[in-house]
N, C-alpha and C positions, 0 to 999 in steps of 0.2 A: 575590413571596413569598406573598403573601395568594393570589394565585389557585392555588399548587400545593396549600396546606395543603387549599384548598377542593375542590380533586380527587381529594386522597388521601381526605380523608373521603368522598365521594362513591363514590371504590373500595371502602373500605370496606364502605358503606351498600349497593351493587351487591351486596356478595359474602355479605353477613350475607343479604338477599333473596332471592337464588338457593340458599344455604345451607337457611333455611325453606322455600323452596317445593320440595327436595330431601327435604328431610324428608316436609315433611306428604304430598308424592307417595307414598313409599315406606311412608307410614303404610295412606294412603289405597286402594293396593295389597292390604297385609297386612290389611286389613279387609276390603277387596271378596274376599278369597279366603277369609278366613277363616265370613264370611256364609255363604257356598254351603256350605262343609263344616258348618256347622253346620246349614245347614237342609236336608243333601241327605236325608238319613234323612226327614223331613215330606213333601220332594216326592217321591221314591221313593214314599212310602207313597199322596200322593194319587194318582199316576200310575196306582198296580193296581189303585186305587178306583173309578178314571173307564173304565178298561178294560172 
């Protein structure tokens, strides 16, 4: 009895883990795309400069 209680918590703990690193992936994503569109206007502009 003791050892399935400590499995399911264990699934649990598994699935809450996977959960966060599902997240912060998709966050992690929406940032790294969001960086470039924000700074594409600055590298556009250095680009015609070094040209």
């Amino acid at each position: 009895m003791e050892a399935q209680a400590l499995t399911s918590k264990e699934g649990k703990n598994l699935a809450s883990t996977a959960y966060v690193l599902t997240v912060l992936s998709v966050l992690g994503v929406f940032a790294a795309i969001s960086a470039v569109l924000l700074a594409w206007p600055a590298l556009a502009y250095l680009g015609a400069k070094m040209m």
